[in-house]
C-alpha positions in Angstrom: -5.7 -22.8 -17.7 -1.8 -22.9 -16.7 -0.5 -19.4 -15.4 2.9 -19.5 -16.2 5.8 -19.2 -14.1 8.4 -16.2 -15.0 11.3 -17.1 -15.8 13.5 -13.7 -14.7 11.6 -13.4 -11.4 13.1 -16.0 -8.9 16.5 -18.1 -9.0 14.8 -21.3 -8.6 13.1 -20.6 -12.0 16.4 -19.7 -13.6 17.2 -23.0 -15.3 20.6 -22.8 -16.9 22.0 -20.2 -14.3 21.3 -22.6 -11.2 25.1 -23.7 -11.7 26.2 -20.1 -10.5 23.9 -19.2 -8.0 22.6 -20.5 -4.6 18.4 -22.0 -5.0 17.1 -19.1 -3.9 17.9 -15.6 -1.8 19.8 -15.4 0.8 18.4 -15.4 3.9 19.6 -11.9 5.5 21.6 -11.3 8.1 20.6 -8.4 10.8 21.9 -4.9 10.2 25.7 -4.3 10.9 26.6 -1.5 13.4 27.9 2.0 12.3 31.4 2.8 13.3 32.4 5.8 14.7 35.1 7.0 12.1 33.0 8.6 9.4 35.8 7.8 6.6 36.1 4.1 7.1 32.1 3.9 6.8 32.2 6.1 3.5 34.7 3.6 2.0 32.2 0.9 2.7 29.5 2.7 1.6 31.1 3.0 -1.9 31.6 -0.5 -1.8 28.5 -1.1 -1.1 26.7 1.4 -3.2 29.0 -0.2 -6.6 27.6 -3.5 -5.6 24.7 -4.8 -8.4 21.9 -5.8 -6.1 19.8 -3.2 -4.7 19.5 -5.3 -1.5 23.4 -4.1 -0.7 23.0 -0.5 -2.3 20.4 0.4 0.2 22.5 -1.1 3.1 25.3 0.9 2.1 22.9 4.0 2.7 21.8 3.0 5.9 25.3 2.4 6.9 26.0 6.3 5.8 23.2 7.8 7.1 23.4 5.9 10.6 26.6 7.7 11.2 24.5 11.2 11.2 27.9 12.6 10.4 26.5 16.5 8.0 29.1 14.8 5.3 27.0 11.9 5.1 24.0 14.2 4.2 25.9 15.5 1.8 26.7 12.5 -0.5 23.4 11.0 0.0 21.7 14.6 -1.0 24.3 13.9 -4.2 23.1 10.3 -4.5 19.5 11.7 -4.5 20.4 13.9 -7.7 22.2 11.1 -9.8 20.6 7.7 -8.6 21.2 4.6 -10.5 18.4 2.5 -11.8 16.1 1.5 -10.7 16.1 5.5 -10.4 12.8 6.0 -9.2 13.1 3.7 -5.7 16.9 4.6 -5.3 15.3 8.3 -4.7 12.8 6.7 -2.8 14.6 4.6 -0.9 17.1 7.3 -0.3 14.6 9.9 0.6 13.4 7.6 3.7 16.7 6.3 5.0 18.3 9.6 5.0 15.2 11.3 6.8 14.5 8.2 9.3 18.4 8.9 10.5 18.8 12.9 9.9 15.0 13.5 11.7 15.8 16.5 14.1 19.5 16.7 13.4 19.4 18.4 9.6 19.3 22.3 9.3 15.9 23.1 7.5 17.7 25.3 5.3 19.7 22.4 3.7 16.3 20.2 3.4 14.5 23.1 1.7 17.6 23.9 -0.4 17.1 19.7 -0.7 13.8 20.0 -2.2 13.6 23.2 -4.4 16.3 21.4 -6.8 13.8 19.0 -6.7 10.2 20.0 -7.1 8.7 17.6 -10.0 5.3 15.7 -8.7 7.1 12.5 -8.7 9.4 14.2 -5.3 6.5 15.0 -3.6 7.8 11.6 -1.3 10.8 13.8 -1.0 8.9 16.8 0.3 7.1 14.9 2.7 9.9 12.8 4.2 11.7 16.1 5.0 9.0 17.8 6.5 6.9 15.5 8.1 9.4 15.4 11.3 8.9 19.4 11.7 6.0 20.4 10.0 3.6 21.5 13.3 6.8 23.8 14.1 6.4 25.6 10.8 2.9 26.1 9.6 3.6 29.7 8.0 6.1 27.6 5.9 3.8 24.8 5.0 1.0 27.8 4.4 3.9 28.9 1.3 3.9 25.6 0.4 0.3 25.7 0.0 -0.5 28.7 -1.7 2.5 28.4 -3.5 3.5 27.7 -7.2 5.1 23.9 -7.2 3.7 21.2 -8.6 0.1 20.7 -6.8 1.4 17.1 -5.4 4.0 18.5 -3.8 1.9 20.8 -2.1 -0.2 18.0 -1.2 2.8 16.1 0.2 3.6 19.6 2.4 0.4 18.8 4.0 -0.2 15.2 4.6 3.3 16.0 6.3 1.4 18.6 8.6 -1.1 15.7 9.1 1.5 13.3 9.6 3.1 15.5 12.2 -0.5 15.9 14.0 -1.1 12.0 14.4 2.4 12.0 16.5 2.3 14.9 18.8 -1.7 16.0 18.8 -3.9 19.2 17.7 -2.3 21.9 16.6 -4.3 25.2 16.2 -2.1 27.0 13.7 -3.4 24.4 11.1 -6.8 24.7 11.5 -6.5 28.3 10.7 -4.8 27.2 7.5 -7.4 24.2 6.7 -10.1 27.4 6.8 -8.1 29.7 4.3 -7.5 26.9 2.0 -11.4 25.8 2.3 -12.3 29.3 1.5 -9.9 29.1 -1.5 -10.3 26.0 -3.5 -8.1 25.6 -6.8 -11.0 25.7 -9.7 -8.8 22.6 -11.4 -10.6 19.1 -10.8 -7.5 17.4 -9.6 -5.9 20.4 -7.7 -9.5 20.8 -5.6 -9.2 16.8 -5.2 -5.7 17.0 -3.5 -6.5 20.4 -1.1 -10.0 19.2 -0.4 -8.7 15.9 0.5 -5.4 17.1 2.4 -7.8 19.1 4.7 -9.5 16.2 5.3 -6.6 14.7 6.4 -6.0 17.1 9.0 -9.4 17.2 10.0 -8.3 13.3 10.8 -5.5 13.9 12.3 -6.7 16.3 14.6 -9.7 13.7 15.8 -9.9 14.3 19.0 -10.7 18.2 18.9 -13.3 18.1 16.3 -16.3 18.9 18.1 -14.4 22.0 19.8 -12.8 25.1 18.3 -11.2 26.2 16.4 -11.7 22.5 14.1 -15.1 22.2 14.7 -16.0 25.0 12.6 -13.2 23.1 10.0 -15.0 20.5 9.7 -17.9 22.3 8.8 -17.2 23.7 6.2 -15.4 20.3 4.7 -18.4 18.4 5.2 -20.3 21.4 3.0 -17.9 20.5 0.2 -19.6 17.4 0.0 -23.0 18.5 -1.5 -21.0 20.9 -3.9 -20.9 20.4 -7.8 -17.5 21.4 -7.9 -16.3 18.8 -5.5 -15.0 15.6 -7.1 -16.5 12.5 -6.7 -13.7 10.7 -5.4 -12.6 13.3 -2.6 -16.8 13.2 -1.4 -15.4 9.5 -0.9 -12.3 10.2 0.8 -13.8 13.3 2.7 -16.6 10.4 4.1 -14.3 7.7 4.9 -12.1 10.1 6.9 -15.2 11.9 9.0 -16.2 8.0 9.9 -13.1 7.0 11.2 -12.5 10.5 12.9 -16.3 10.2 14.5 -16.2 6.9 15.8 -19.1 6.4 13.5 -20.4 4.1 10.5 -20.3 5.5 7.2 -22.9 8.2 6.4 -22.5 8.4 3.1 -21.8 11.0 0.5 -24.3 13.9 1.6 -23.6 16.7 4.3 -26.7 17.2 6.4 -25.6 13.1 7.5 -22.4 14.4 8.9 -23.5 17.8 10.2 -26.1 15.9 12.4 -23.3 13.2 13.7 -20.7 16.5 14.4 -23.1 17.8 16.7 -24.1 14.2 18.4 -22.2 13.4 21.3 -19.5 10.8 20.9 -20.5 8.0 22.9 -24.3 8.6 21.7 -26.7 6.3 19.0 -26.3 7.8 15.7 -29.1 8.1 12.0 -29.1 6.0 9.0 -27.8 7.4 5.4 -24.8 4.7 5.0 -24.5 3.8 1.4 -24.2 0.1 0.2 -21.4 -2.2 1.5 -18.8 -4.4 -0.4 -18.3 -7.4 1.3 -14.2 -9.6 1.3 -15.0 -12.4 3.9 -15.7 -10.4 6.7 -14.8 -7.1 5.9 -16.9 -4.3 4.4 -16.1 -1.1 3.0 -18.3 1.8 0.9 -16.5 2.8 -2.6 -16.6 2.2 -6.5 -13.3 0.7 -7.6 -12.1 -2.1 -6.4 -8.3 -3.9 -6.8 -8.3 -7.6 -5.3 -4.6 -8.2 -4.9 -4.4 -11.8 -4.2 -1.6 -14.0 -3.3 -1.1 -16.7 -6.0 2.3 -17.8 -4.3 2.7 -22.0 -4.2 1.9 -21.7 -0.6 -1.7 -20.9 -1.4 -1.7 -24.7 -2.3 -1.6 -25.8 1.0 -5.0 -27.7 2.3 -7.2 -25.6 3.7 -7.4 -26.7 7.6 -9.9 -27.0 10.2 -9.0 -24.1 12.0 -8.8 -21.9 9.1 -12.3 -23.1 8.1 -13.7 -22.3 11.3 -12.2 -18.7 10.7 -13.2 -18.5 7.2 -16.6 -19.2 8.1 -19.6 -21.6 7.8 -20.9 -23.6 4.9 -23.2 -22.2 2.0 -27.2 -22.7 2.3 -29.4 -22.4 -0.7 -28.9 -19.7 -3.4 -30.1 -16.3 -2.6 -32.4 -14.8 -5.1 -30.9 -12.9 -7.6 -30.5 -9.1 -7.7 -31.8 -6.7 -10.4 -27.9 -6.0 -11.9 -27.7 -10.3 -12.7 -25.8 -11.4 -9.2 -27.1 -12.9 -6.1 -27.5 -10.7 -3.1 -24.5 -12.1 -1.0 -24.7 -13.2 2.5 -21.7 -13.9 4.9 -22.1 -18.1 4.6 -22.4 -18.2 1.0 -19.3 -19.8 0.3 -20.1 -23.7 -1.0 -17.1 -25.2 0.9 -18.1 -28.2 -1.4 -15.3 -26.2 -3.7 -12.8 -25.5 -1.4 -9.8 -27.1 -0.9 -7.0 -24.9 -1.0 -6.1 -21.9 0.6 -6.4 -20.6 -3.3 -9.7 -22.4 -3.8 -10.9 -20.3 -0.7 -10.0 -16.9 -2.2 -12.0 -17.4 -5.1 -15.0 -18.3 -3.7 -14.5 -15.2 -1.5 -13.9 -13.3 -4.7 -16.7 -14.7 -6.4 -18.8 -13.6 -3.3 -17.6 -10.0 -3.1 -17.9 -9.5 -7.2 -21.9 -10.9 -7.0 -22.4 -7.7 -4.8 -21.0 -5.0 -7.1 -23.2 -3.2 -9.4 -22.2 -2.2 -13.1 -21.6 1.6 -11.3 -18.7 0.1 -9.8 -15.2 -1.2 -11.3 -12.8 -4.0 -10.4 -9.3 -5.3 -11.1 -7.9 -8.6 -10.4 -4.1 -9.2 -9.5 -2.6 -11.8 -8.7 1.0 -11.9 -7.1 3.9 -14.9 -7.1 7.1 -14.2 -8.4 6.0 -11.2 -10.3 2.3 -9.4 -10.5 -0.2 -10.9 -12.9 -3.8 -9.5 -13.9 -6.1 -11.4 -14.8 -6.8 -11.3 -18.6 -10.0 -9.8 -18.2 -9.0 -7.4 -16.3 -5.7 -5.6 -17.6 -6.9 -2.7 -16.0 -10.3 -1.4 -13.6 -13.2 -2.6 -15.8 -17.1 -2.1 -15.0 -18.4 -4.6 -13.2 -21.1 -5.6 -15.9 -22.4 -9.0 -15.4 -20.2 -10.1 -18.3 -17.3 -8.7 -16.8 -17.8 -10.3 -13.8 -18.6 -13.6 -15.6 -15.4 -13.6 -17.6 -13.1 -12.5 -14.3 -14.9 -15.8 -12.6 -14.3 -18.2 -15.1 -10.9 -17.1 -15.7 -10.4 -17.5 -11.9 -11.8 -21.0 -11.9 -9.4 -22.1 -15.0 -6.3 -21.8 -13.3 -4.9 -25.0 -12.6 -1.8 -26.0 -10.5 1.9 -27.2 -11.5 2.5 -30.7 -10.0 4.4 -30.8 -6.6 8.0 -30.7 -6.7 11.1 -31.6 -4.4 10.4 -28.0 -2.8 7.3 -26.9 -4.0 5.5 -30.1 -1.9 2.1 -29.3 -2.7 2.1 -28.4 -6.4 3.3 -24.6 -8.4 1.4 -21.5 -8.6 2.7 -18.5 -9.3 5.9 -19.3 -7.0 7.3 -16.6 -4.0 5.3 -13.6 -2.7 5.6 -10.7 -4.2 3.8 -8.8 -2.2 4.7 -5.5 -3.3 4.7 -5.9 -7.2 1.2 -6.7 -6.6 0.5 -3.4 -4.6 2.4 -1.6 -6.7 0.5 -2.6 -9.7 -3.2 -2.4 -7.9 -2.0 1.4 -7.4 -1.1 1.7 -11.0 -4.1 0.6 -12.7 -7.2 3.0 -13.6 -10.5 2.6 -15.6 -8.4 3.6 -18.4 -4.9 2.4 -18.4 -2.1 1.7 -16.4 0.4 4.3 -15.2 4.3 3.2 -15.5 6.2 5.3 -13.1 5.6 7.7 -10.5 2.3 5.9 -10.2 1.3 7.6 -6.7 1.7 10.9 -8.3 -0.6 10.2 -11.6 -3.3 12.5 -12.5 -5.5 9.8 -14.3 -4.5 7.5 -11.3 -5.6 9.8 -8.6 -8.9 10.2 -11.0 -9.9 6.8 -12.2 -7.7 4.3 -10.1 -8.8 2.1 -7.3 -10.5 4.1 -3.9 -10.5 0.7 -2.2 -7.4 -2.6 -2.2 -8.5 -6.1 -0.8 -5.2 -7.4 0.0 -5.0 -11.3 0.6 -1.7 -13.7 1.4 -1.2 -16.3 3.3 3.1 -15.8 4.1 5.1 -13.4 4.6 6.9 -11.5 2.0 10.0 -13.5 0.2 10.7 -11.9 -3.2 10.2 -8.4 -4.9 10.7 -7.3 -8.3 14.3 -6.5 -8.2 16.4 -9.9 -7.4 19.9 -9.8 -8.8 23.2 -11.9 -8.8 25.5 -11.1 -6.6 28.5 -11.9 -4.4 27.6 -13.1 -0.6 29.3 -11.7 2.1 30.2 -13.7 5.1 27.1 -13.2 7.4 25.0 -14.2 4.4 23.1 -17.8 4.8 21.6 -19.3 1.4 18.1 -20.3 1.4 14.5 -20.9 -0.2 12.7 -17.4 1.3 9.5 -18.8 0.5 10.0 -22.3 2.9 13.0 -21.0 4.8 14.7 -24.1 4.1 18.6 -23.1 3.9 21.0 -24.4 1.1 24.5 -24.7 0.5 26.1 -21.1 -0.1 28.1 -20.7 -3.3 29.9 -18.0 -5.1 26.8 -15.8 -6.1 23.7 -15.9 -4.8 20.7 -14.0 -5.8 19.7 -11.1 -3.6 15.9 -10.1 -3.4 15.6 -6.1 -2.7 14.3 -4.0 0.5 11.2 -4.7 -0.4 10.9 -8.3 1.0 13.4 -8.0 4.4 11.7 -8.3 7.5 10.9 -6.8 9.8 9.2 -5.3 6.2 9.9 -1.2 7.1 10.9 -0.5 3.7 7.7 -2.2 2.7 5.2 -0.3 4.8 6.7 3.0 3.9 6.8 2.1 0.2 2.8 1.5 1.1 2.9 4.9 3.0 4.4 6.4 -0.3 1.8 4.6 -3.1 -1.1 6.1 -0.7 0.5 9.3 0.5 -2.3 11.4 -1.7 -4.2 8.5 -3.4 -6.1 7.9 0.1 -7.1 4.5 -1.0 -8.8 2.4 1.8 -6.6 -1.0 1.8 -8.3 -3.7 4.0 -5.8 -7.2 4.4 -6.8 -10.6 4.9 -3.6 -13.2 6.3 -4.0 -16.8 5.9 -2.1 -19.3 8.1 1.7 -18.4 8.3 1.0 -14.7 7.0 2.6 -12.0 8.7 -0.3 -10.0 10.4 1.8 -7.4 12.4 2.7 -6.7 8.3 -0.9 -6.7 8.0 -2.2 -4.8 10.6 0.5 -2.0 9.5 -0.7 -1.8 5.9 -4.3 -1.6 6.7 -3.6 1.0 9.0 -2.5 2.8 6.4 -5.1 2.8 4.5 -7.9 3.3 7.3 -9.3 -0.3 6.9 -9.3 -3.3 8.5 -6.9 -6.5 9.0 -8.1 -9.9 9.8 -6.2 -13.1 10.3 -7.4 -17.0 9.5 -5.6 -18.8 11.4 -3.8 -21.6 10.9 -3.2 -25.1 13.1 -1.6 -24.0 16.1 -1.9 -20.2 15.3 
C-alpha cells in the first residue's frame, strides 16, 4: 500500500502554489532583543500579533512579555480572553510565555484574578503555569484550591504545580500535611479519586528524597494502601506504581501494597523482593502498563539505509523462532529481529513493532501512529484496540504494505510521509482512547484520562521540521528560505511558508506542549532517536514522562 502524502501539510506538496512561496519553511532566525521603550515594542507586537502565521504571533508575545513592563501583562491577560484561532494553543502558548517572563515579578492577586475568569477544565494549563513558580510559598492557597469547587482538573493542575514547585527547590512539609488530608478525603467520583489520588502521588515523587522519614513517610503509606482498595481506579494503581518505582530507586513491584510497604521500609542502597508484573518490550526499553500508543516517525528520512553503526545499536541478528505463547504470539526475546528484513531505518521500526506487539496479551490495547507531514493511524487502529491476535495480525500486515514514493530531486532516497511532525503525532497518541478520539482540550478529557494510552513509544530519526500549523506569509529580513527537513536553503521569495512553535529549535515550546498533554494524564513516554535525531529533545520528553531515552547512532555519531 501507498500512504499518501497531504497535500495542505507542507509547501513542497503544494503544487500550484509553489509559484508564490519559497520550497519549504524558513529557516528561523534567533530571537530579536526587547527594547527598552515599552511603546515601540507594543507597536511591534500588534504587527506581529496581525500577522497570519502563528510562527510570528507567538514571537510578537515573546517580544511583549520579555519587556516585563505590568502593561504588557495586561494586553496579553486580554489576548488570553479573546485569542484567535487556533484558540486553543494561542491560550496555551500565551499561558507559558507570559508566565516564563512574568515568574516572580506578577502580583498573585492579578494571576488569581487571571484565573477565576478562567476556570473551565481546558485552563487547568493556565492554573498551573501561574502557580507553579509560587506554589511551596502558598500551600493554604493551593489547600482552597483543593478542596475547593472548580472544575476537578483545575484542582489537579493546582497541585502538579505544588509538585512542580517541589522538584525545583526540595521537600516541603506544609504539603505533606495536605497530601494526608486529601488521602483521608477522597472524592467518591471515579475520575475525581483518579486525579487527587494520582496528584498525591506526584508529590510523594517529588518529594523523593524524604520518603522514608517524616512527615512523608507516613504519606506514602497511606498512598500505597490505596492500591489494594476497590474504589481506587485501575489506572491511578498504575500511575501510583510507576511513581513509587522511580521515587525508590526500585524496579516495578507491581499493582499490590504489601510489595511497596516491604521496599518503603528497605534501606535504599539494599537488594529488594520479586512481585514486578510483566514487561513490554520497544528495542531495549521495557515498561509495565495496558495501553500502548507507538508514535512512529514515517518522515522520508526514515528511508535512509540502515548503517552499520546503527545495526550494532539496534542490536544482533534473529535466531530460530521462539515457541509460541498461549494468547497466539511468540514469547519475544531481545535478538528477535530477522535483519534479513531490514533495510531502512523504517524497515527497522517495524520489526521492532512487530516484536513489541508479539508480547502483548488481548488484556492490553494499542494504537499505531505514524507522523510525516501530518499524523496518520493506521487503519486498523483509528483508535486504542485490544490486542487480539487478529488485531495484531491486521496492524502487522498493514505495516508491511506500505510501500515507498520513488526518490526525487530532494527527497534522494524515495517519499514517505514527508517532514516530521513530531508533535501532531503526540498530540494525536494523547487523544485517542479505547473508545474514540477526543478533539480539543485532549489533556483534559474525562474518557481520555480513562481509556487513553498509560504508556507512548516515541520513535524518529530527525529532529522536528514541520507542525500542523504552516501558513503563507511575508519574510522579514533575517528570514533564510529552506527545506527544514534536509536543511538545504533556497532562494527567498515574496512569501514563504512559516511552520509554527512547535517545530523551532531549541524545541521549548515543544517540550512544554509535552508537559501540558501529560500534565494530569501521567502517561510514561519512553523515545527512541535514530541517526541525526535530536536526543537532548529526546532525553527531555522522556523525562517527562518518567521513561527512558535511547539513541541509535548513526555513522560518525
Amino acid at each position: 500500500m501507498r500512504i499518501p502524502k497531504p497535500a495542505d501539510c507542507a509547501s513542497w506538496a503544494l503544487g500550484p502554489l509553489l509559484a508564490l512561496a519559497a520550497l519549504a519553511a524558513p529557516i528561523l532566525s534567533q530571537q530579536e532583543p526587547t527594547g527598552a521603550d515599552y511603546e515601540s515594542v507594543l507597536a511591534r507586537y500588534k504587527g506581529y500579533v496581525a500577522r497570519p502565521s502563528l510562527q510570528k504571533r507567538t514571537k510578537g508575545r515573546e517580544l511583549l512579555a520579555g519587556t516585563r513592563d505590568p502593561r504588557a501583562l495586561e494586553v496579553l491577560i486580554q489576548s488570553y480572553a479573546k485569542p484567535e484561532e487556533p484558540k486553543d494553543f494561542v491560550r496555551y502558548l500565551i499561558a507559558s510565555k507570559t508566565m516564563r517572563a512574568f515568574q516572580g515579578k506578577a502580583q498573585p492577586e492579578e494571576l488569581a484574578a487571571w484565573r477565576k475568569k478562567h476556570d473551565d477544565a481546558a485552563d487547568a494549563w493556565l492554573w498551573f503555569e501561574t502557580l507553579r513558580y509560587t506554589a511551596e510559598k502558598d500551600v493554604p492557597g493551593i489547600r482552597d484550591i483543593a478542596f475547593g469547587k472548580d472544575d476537578p482538573f483545575v484542582r489537579a493542575a493546582a497541585l502538579e504545580a505544588l509538585a512542580e514547585r517541589g522538584r525545583r527547590v526540595g521537600s516541603n512539609m506544609e504539603a505533606a500535611g495536605l497530601c494526608l488530608e486529601i488521602l483521608n478525603d477522597l472524592p467518591k467520583k471515579d475520575v475525581e479519586r483518579a486525579l487527587m489520588l494520582e496528584a498525591v502521588a506526584s508529590l510523594v515523587h517529588a518529594n523523593h528524597r524524604r520518603l522514608r522519614d517524616d512527615p512523608w513517610k507516613p504519606v506514602a503509606e497511606l498512598l500505597i494502601r490505596n492500591l489494594d482498595e476497590e474504589d481506587t481506579p485501575h489506572r491511578s494503581k498504575v500511575v501510583i506504581a510507576r511513581y513509587l518505582a522511580d521515587a525508590l530507586k526500585s524496579p516495578n513491584l507491581g499493582l499490590e501494597a504489601h510489595w511497596w510497604l516491604n521496599e518503603l521500609e528497605r534501606k535504599p542502597r539494599g537488594s529488594t523482593g520479586g512481585g514486578a508484573t510483566t514487561t513490554v518490550p520497544f528495542f531495549s526499553l521495557r515498561t509495565t502498563g495496558y495501553r500502548f500508543a507507538y508514535v512512529i516517525d514515517a518522515s522520508d528520512s526514515m528511508l535512509q539505509r540502515v548503517t552499520d553503526r546503527e545495526r550494532k545499536d539496534l542490536g544482533p541478528t534473529t535466531g530460530a523462532q521462539k515457541p509460541e505463547a498461549k494468547e497466539g504470539g511468540f514469547v519475544p526475546e531481545e535478538s528477535d529481529i530477522d535483519w534479513g528484513r531490514v533495510i531502512t531505518r523504517f524497515d527497522a521500526a517495524r520489526e521492532y513493532i512487530r516484536l513489541s506487539l508479539s508480547s502483548l496479551s488481548p488484556e492490553h490495547e494499542f494504537a499505531i501512529i505514524l507522523f510525516g507531514d501530518s499524523a496518520v493511524p493506521l487503519k486498523s487502529t483509528p483508535r486504542l484496540v485490544p490486542a487480539t491476535p487478529k488485531n495484531v495480525r491486521a496492524a502487522l500486515f498493514e505495516l508491511e504494505r506500505i510501500e515507498a514514493g520513488p526518490p526525487t530531486e530532494k527527497r534522494i532516497f524515495g517519499q514517505l510521509l514527508g517532514q516530521t511532525n513530531l508533535h501532531a503525532g503526540l498530540r494525536t497518541a494523547f487523544e485517542f482512547t479505547g473508545k474514540t478520539s477526543t478533539k480539543q482540550a485532549e489533556y483534559v478529557d474525562s474518557r481520555a484520562l480513562v481509556d487513553g494510552a498509560d504508556t507512548l513509544f516515541v520513535l524518529t530519526d530527525g529532529a522536528p521540521s514541520t507542525d500542523d500549523y504552516v501558513t503563507k506569509d511575508r519574510p522579514e529580513a533575517d528570514d533564510n528560505a529552506g527545506d527544514q527537513e534536509t536543511g538545504i536553503s533556497t532562494q527567498k521569495t515574496e512569501f514563504l511558508w512559516f511552520y509554527g512553535p512547535y517545530a523551532e529549535p531549541p524545541f521549548d515550546d515543544l517540550v512544554e506542549e509535552v508537559r501540558r498533554l501529560n500534565l494530569v494524564r501521567r502517561a510514561e513516554i519512553h523515545c527512541v532517536g535514530i541517526g541525526e535525531a535530536n536526543h537532548d529533545l529526546m532525553k527531555r520528553i522522556a523525562n517527562l514522562g518518567l521513561g527512558q531515552a535511547i539513541r541509535v547512532r548513526g555513522e560518525g555519531k
